[in-house]
N, C-alpha and C positions, 0 to 999 in steps of 0.2 A: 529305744525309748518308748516306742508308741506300743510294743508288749509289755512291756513294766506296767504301763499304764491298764492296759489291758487286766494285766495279774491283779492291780492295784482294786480294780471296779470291780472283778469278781470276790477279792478277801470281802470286800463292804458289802457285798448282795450276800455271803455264805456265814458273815454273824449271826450264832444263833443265840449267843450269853447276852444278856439283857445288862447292860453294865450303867450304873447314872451316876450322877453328882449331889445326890440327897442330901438334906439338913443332916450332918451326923458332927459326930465330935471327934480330929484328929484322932485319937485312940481310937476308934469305932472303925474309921477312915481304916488304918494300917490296921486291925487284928482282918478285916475284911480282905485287904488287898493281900493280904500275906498269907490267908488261908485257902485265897482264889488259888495261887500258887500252887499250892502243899497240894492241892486237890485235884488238879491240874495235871502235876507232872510228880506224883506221888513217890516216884524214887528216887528224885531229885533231892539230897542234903540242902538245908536251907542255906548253910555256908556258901555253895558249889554257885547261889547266884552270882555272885560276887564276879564270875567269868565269862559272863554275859551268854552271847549264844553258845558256849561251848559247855557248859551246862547241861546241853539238854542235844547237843550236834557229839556226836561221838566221834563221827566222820573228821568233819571240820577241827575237833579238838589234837588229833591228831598231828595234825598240820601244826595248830599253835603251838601245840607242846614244843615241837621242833626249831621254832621259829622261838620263843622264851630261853632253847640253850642258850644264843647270840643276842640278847632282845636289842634290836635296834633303837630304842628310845635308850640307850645307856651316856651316850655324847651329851644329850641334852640331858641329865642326870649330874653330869662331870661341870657343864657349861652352867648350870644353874646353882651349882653348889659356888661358882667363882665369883656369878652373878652377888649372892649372898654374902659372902665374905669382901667383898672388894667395896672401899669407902667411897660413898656420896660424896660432892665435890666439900660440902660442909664438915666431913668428916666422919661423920655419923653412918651407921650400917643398918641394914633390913632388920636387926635384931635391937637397935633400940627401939626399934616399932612395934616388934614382936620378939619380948626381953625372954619367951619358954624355948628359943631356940625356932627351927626349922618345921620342925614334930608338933604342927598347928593345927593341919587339913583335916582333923577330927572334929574341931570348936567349928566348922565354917558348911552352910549358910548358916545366919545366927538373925536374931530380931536384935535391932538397935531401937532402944527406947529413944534416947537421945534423937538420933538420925530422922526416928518415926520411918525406918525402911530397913529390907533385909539386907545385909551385908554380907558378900560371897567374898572367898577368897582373890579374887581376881583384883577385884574393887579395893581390899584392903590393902594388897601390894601398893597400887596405885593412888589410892590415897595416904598413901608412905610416903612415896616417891614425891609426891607433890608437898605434902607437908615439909619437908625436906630439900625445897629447889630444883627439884630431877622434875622431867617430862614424864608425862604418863605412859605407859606402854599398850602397843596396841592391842584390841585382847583376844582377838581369833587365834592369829599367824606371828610368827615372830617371838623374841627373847621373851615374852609371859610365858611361852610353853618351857623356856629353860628352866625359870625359876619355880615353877607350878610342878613341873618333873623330881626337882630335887627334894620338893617340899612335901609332894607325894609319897617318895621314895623313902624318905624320911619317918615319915609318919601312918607306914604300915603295919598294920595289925591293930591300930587302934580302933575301936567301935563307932560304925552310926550313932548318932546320939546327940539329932536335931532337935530343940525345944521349939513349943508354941507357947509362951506364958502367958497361963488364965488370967492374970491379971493385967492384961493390956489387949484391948479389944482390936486395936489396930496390927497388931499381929496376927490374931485371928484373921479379922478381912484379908492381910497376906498371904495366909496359906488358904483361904479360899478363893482368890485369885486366880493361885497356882492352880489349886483343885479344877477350879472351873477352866482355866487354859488348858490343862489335860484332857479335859475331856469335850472338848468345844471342838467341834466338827471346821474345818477352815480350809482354803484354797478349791480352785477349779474341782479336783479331785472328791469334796467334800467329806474331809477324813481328820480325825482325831488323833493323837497320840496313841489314844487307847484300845481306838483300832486296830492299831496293828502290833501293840508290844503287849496289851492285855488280852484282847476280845480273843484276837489270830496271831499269839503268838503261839512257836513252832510249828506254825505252817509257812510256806514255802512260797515267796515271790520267784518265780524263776525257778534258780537255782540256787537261791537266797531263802536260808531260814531266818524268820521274825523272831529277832532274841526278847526274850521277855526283860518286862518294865522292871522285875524286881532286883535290885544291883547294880542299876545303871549307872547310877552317879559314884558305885563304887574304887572305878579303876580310871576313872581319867586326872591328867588325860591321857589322849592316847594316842600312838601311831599307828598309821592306818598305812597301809601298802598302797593306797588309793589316793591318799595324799603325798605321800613320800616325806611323812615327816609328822611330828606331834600336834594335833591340834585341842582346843579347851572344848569344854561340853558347850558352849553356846558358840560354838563352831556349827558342833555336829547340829542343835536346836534348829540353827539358821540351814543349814542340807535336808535334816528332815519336812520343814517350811516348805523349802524350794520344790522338794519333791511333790509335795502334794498341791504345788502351783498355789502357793499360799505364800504374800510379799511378808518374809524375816523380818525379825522388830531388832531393834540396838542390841548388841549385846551387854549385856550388865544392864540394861535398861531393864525400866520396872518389874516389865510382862516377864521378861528371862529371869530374872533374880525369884520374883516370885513362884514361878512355874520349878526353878530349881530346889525352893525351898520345900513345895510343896515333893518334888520327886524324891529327895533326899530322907524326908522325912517316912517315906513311904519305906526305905531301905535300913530304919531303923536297927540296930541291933549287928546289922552287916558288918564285916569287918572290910578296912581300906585296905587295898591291893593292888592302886595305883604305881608308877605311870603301866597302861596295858598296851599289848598292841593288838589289834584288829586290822582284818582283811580292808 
């Protein structure tokens, strides 16, 4: 741990890209973040983000390719599809809630006018489930990642294609929220998001390359070898938190909803390629 740490303080002393949080306009926001990329890792297909560090790790891809014959998140694929199909005690199923089928994970994070907050998929499950008489499900660990698998799985190949609408100001302040938690320096470590998946991404902690920010929200969620099992992006939020000795906020809570809308939105145009699995 105290080399991690170590690797961690030197990635923050060796930024040399000047990266900020300016007054811009979502569009401004992503043609920037997307051409940092392009410029970045120039032989990189913009598709190819969608594979997170493999992408850009040739080495490492190797590995996953192998490890995709067999993909280990497929149980929770089979267990989330039963999840869906199988009636509420009222009678009612996941799809009077969501009547276009499974094939959703494309509409989500979205701005709720009504709500006056972003609504992620996670949230929407479970505000199903409740409308409904059912308990909520938890949202790291456990049956969310079955149902979240199926519905990924479902709904591959469909396009990024997060809105902010002009005309509601309180969405904006939302994705500027996000904006600003990406790039807001936090924990003992004093380290940002952007540090390590923009500033110094493919550069190397250890023996760990920094997967870059673009495509992140594409493929989860995910199994990791490291968990031994699937976990949701406000999973991983709250691990990347911990690492930089920075206290994780709720999942689904405000900070996380908004911070995703803003990340997702960054990955516009990406195609979904979920459930993944990573090291």
């Amino acid at each position: 741990m105290k080399k991690i740490i170590q690797s961690l303080a030197l990635l923050a002393l060796s930024g040399s890209i000047a990266i900020s949080a300016q007054a811009t306009t979502p569009e401004e926001d992503l043609a920037a973040f997307q051409n940092f990329f392009k410029n970045r890792f120039p032989g990189v297909p913009m598709e190819e983000y969608t594979n997170g560090v493999y992408s850009i790790d040739p080495i490492g891809r190797e590995n996953w390719e192998a490890i995709e014959e067999f993909p280990p998140y497929e149980p929770f694929i089979d267990e989330g599809q039963s999840m869906w199909e199988t009636p509420f005690a009222n009678g009612k199923t996941y799809k009077d809630c969501f009547p276009d089928g499974p094939s959703i994970k494309g509409k989500f994070p979205y701005w709720d006018k009504q709500q006056g907050m972003v609504i992620t998929l996670p949230l929407a499950i479970n505000q199903c489930r409740e409308a409904n008489g059912e308990k909520p499900l938890k949202y790291k660990k456990g049956p969310i990642n079955n149902i979240l698998s199926y519905i990924a799985y479902e709904s591959r190949g469909q396009a990024t294609n997060v809105v902010v609408p002009e005309d509601d100001p309180k969405a904006l302040e939302a994705y500027e929220a996000g904006k600003k938690f990406y790039y807001t320096r936090r924990g003992q470590l004093n380290f940002s998001c952007a540090n390590c998946h923009l500033q110094n991404a493919g550069m190397k902690i250890r023996s760990d390359i920094l997967s870059p920010a673009l495509g992140h929200t594409t493929h989860f969620p995910v199994y990791r070898s490291k968990w031994g099992t699937v976990g949701t992006l406000h999973r991983r939020f709250t691990g990347c938190n911990k690492q930089v000795r920075a206290k994780p906020f709720k999942a689904h809570g405000e900070q996380y909803r908004n911070l995703e809308y803003f990340l997702t939105y960054m990955s516009n145009g990406l195609p979904l390629n979920g459930p993944g699995a990573r090291k």
